[in-house]
N, C-alpha and C positions, 0 to 999 in steps of 0.2 A: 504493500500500500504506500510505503513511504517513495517510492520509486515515481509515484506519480503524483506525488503531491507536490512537484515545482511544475508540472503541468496544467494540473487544474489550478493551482492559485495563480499562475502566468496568464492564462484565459479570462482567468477573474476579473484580473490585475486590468489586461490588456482594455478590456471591455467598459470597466470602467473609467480608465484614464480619458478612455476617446471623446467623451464627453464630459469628464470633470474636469480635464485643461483646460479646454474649450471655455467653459461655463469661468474657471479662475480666469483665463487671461482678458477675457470680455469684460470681467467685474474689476480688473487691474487695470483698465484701456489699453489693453498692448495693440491697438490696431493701428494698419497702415494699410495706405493708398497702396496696391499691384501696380504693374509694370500699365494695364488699366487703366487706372484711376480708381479702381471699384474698395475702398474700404472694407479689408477683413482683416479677422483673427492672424497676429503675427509670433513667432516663438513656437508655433506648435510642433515644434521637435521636441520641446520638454516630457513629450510621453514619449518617445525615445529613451531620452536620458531618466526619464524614473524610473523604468519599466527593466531598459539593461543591467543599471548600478542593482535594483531590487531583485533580480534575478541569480546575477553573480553573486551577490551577495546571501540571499538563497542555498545555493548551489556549493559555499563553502561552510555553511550550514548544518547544511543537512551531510554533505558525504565528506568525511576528514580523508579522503582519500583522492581528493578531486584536485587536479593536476596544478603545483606549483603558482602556473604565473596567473591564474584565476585573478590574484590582489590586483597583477600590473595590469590588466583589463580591465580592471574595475577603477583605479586609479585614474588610466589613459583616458576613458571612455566620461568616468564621472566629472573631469579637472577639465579635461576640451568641451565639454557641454557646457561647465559653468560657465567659463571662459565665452563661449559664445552667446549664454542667454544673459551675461551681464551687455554685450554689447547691444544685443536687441534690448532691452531693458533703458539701459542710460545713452546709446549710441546718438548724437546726434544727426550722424549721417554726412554733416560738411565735412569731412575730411574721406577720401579715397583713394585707396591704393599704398601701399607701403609709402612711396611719397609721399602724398598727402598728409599722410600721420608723422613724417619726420615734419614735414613745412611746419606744421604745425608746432610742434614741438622747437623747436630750432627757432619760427618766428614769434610765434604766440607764448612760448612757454606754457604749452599746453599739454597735457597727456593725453590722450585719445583713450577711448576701451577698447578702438580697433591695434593701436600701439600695444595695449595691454595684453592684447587677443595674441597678438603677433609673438612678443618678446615670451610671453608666459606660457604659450603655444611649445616653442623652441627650448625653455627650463624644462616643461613636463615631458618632452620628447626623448632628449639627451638624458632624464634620469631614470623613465623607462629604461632605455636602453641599455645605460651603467648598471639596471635592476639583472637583465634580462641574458646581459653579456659582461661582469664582472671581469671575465680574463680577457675581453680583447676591446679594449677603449677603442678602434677602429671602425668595427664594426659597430659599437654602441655610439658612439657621435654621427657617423653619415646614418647608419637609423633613427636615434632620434630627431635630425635635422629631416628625413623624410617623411618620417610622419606629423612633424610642422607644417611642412612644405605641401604635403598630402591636403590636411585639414586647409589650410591656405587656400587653394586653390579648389577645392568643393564649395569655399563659399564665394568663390568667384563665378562659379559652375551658378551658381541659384541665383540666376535674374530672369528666371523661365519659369512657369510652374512644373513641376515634374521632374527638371531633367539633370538638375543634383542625384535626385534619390534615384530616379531608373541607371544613372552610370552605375549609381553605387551600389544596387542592386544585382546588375548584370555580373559587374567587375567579382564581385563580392561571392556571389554564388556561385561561381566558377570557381575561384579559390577555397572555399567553403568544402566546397563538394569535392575537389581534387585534393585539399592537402589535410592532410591527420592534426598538423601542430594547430590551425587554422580554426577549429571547433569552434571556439567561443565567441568569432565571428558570429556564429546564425544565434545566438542571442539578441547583437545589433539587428540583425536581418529583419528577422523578425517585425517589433515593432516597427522598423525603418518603411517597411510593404503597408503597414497600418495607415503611417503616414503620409508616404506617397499615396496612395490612395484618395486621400482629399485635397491631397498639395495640387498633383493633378491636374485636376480638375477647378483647381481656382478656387476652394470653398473656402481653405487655409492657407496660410504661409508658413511654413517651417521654422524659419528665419534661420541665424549662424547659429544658435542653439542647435539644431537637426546639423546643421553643411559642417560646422565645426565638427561636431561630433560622430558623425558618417565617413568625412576623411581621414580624421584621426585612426576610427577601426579599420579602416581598408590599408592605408597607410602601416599598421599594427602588424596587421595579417602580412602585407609583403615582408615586411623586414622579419617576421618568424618563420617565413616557408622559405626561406632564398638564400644565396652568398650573399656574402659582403661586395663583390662585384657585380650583382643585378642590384646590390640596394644603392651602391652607389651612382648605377644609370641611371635609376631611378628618382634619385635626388637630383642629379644635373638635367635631366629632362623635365623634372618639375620646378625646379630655378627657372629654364630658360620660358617654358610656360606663363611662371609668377611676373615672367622680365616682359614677354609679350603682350600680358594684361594689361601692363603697366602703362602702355603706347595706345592699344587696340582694343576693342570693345568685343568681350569671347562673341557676346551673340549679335555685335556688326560683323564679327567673321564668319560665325555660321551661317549667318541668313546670307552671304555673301558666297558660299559656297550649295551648289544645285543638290549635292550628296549629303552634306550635314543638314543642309535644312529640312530633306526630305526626312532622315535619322532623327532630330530634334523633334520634330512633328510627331513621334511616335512616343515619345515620352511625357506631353500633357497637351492640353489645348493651348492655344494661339488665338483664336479670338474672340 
């Protein structure tokens, strides 16, 4: 009986959350204009992140035998979630882009949440890492600078509805389904299908609570299935992405390409 009881209370869990964020972040006013204009519900990646943290958590629980880095998943996934719903939360939105949050900084003496999101992204990365790979500081700094650079760049991914969460879905259940170390991946999966599901379709916004927190576990998952030389590609392919954002607008490029816009298109509505 005990075997199935992080199943039905995860069902519980799940069922409940989809309408009591909802109902909290409407009574918080977390809403914002869509890419629309249309006024909805923003943050609702935070049943994401209750739902994974409550799980893991769960899961070390109930089975004292349940694999090692459990903690560092529960750490990664819970510190990149806050990390993102304090920017949806206090964000005022005039600063973008890593630039923008130095100008700011540098002109204003200002500190951004999105600076905060950034720098504190890159601390919880690297000590994963050092958690995860104690004998080879190599490997644990270019991983946790990928799984910064990972969550980075998912919330650069979400100015569409949908199509944060279908990368992360796709990308994720592949690796999921192919690698053994990878498991506690489909915890995220999980509710992250919940939420696309209404992100979608424009009913909700996720916001960098959900993008934060989605790149971060996919990000997580590479650097535990791989070398040190794929996580390193990995992180310079994601740099040079983070560098392109910086110039180009991801979804002035997509819509600007006949293939990705058709691809995009299958991951939430457009108009």
């Amino acid at each position: 009986m005990i075997r199935w009881l992080p199943s039905v209370a995860g069902i519980l869990l799940l069922i409940f959350l989809m309408s009591g964020v909802e109902a909290l972040l409407m009574k918080a006013r977390l809403l914002k204009p869509n890419y629309k204009g249309k006024v909805i519900v923003h943050g609702y990646g935070l049943v994401t992140l209750i739902w994974a943290t409550a799980i893991y958590a769960l899961l070390m629980l109930l089975f004292q035998q349940a694999r090692w880095e459990l903690p560092v998943w529960t750490v990664v996934i819970g510190l990149f979630g806050l990390l993102g719903l304090a920017d949806d939360v206090w964000g005022d939105g005039e600063s973008r882009g890593f630039r923008g949050h130095l100008r700011a900084l540098i002109k204003q003496r200002k500190v951004t949440t999105g600076l905060i999101k950034a720098v504190g992204g890159v601390i919880v990365g690297v000590t994963a890492g050092v958690m995860l790979w104690p004998s080879s500081i190599l490997h644990a700094v270019w991983a946790g600078l990928e799984i910064a650079l990972c969550a980075n760049f998912f919330n650069l991914l979400d100015l569409r509805p949908g199509r944060s969460g279908a990368i992360f879905l796709v990308s994720s259940i592949v690796i999921a389904a192919t690698a053994h170390a990878a498991w506690p991946l489909w915890i995220v999966i999980i509710p992250a299908w919940a939420v696309w599901l209404r992100d979608s379709r424009a009913q909700v916004m996720m916001g960098d609570c959900g993008a934060n927190l989605i790149g971060a576990a996919l990000g997580l998952a590479i650097a535990v299935t791989t070398t040190t030389n794929i996580v390193l590609v990995c992180a310079l392919i994601l740099i040079a992405l983070n560098a392109i954002s910086e110039r180009i607008s991801l979804s002035k490029l997509i819509d600007g390409n006949s293939l990705l816009r058709r691809l995009d298109r299958l991951t939430g509505v457009r108009k």
